[in-house]
N, CA, C and O of each residue as an XYZ file, in Angstrom:
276
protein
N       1.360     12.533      6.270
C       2.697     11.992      6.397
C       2.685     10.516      5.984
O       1.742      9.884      6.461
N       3.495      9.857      5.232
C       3.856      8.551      4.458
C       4.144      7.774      5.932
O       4.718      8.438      6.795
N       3.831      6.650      6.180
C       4.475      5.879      7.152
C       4.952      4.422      6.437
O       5.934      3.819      6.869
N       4.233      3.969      5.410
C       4.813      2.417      5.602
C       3.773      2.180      3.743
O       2.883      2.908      3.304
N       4.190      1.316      3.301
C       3.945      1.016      1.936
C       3.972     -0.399      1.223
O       4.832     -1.030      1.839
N       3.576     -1.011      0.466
C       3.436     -1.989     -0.061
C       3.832     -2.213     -1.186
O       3.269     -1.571     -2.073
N       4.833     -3.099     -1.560
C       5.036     -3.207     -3.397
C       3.776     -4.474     -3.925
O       3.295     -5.487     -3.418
N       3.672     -3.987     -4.759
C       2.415     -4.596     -5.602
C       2.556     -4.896     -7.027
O       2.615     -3.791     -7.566
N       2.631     -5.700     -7.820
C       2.288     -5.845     -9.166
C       1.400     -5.192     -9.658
O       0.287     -5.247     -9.137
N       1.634     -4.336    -10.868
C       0.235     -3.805    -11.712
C      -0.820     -3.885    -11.731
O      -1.716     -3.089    -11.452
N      -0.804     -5.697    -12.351
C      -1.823     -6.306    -12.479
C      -2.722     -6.659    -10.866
O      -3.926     -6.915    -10.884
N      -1.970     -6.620     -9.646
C      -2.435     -7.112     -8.708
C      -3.473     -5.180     -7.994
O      -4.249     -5.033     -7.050
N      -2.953     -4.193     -8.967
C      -2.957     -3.032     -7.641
C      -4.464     -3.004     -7.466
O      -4.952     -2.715     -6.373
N      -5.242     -3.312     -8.569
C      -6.775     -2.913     -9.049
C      -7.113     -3.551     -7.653
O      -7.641     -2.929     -6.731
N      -6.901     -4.301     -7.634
C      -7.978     -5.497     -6.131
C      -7.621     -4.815     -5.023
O      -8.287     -5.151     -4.044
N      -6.938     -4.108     -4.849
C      -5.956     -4.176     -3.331
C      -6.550     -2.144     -3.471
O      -6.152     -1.431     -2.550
N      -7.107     -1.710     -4.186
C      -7.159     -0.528     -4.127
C      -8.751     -0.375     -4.122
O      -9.451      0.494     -3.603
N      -9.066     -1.419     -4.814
C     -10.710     -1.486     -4.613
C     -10.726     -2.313     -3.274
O     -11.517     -2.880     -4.028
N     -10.685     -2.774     -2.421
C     -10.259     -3.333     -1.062
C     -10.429     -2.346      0.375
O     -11.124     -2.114      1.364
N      -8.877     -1.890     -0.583
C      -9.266     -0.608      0.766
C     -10.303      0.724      0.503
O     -10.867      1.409      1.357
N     -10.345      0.829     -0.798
C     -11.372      1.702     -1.017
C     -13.095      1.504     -0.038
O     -13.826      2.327      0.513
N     -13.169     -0.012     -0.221
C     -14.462     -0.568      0.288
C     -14.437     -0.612      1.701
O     -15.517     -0.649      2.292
N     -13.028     -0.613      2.544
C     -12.773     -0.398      3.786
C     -12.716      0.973      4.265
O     -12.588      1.372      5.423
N     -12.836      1.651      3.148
C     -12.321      3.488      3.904
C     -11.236      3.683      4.108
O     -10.988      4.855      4.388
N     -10.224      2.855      4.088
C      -8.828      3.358      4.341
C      -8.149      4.228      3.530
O      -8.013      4.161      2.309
N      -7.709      5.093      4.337
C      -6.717      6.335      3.076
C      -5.143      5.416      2.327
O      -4.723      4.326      2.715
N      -4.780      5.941      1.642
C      -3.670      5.268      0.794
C      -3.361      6.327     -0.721
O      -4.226      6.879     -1.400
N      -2.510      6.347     -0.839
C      -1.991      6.976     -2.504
C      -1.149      5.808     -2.868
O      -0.518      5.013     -2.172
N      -1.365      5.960     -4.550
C      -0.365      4.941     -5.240
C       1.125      5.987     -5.763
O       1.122      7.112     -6.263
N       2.075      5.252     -5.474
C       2.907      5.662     -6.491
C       3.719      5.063     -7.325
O       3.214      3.949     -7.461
N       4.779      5.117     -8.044
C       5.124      4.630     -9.137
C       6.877      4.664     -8.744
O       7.249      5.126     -7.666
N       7.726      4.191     -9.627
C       9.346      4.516     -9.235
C       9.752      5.600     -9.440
O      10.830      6.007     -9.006
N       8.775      6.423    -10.307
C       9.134      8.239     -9.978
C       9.470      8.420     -8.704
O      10.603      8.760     -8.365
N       8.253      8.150     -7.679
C       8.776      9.241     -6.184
C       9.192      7.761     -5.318
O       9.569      7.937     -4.159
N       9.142      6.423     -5.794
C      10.586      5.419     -4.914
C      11.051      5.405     -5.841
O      10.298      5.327     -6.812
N      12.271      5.458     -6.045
C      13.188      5.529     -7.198
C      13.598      3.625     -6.787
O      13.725      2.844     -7.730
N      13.717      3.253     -5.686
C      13.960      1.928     -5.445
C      12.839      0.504     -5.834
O      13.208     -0.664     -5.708
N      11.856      0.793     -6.173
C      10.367     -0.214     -7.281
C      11.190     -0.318     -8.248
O      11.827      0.506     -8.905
N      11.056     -1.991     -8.261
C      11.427     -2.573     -9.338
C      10.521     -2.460    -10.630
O       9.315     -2.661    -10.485
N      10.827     -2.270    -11.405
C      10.515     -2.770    -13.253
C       9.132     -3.173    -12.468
O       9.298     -3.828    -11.439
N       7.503     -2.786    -12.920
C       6.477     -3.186    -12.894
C       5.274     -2.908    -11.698
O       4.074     -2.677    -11.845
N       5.962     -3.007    -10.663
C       5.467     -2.575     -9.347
C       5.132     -1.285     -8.937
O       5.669     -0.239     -9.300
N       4.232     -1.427     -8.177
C       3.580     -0.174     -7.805
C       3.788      0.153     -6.317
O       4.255     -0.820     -5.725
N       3.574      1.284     -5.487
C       3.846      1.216     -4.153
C       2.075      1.968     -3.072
O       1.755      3.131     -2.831
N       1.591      1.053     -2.828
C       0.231      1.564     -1.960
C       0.975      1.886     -0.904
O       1.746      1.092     -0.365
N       0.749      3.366     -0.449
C       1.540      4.335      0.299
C      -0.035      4.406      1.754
O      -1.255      4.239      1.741
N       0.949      4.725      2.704
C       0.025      4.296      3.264
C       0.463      5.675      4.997
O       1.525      5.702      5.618
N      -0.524      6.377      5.203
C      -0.549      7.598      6.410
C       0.105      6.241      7.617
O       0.211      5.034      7.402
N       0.408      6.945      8.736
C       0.107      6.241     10.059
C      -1.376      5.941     10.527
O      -2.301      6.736     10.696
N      -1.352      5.051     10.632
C      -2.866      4.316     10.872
C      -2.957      3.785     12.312
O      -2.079      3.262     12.998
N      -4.312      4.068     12.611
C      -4.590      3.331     13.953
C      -4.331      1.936     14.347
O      -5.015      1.267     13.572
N      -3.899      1.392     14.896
C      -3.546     -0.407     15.132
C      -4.646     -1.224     14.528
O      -4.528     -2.276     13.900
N      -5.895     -0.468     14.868
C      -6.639     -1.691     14.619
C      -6.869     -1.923     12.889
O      -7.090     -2.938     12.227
N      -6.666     -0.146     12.437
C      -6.999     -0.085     10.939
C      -5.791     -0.885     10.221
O      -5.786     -1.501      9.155
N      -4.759     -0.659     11.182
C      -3.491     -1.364     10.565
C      -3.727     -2.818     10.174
O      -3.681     -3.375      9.078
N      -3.972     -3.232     11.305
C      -4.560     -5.029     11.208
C      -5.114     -5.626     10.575
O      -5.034     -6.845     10.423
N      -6.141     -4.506      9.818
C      -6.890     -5.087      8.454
C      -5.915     -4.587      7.244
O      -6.366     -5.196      6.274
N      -4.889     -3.852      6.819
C      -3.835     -3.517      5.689
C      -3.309     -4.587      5.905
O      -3.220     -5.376      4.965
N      -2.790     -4.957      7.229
C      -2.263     -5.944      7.491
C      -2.511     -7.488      6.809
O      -1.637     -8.084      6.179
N      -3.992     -8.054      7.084
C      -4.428     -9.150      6.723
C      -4.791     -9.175      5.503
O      -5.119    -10.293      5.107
N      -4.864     -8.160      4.603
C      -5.034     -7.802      3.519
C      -4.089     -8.173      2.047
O      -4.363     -8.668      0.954
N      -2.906     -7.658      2.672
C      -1.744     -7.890      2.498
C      -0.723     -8.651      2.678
O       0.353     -8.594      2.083
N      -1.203     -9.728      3.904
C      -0.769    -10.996      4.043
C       0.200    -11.025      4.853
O       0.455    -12.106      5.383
N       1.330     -9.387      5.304
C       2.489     -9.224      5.633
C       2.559     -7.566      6.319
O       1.678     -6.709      6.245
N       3.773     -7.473      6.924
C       3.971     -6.198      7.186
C       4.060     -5.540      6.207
O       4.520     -5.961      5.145
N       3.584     -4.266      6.426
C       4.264     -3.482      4.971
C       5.862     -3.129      5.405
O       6.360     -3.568      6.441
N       6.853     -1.946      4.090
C       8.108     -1.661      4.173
C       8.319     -0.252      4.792
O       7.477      0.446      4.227
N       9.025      0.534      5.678
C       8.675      2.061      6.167
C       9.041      2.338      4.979
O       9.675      1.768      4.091
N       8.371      3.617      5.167
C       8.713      4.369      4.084
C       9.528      5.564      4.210
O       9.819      6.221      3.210
């Protein structure tokens, strides 16, 4: 189940996917196909319901809350 997501620049997704990759965290990317609302360029790191604490590191990662999804 989708809970909460991140918009990302293209150019930015590589770091942020090798990141959590190196953390174990689950995540899918998607594109403005399945948000029809991503602007021109952006990508969306989709993200399950996560445990608080796993959250806290997406969290600091990301600098910000993510958006529900």
């Amino acid at each position: 189940m989708k809970s909460f997501y991140y918009e990302v620049n293209w150019s930015d997704a590589k770091k942020y996917t090798d990141a959590l990759h190196a953390l174990e965290i689950p995540y899918t990317v998607e594109t403005s196909i399945e948000i029809p609302t991503l602007p021109e360029g952006q990508l969306a790191i989709v993200f399950p319901s996560l445990p608080i604490r796993i959250y806290v590191k997406v969290r600091t990662l990301f600098g910000r809350d993510g958006n529900p999804y």
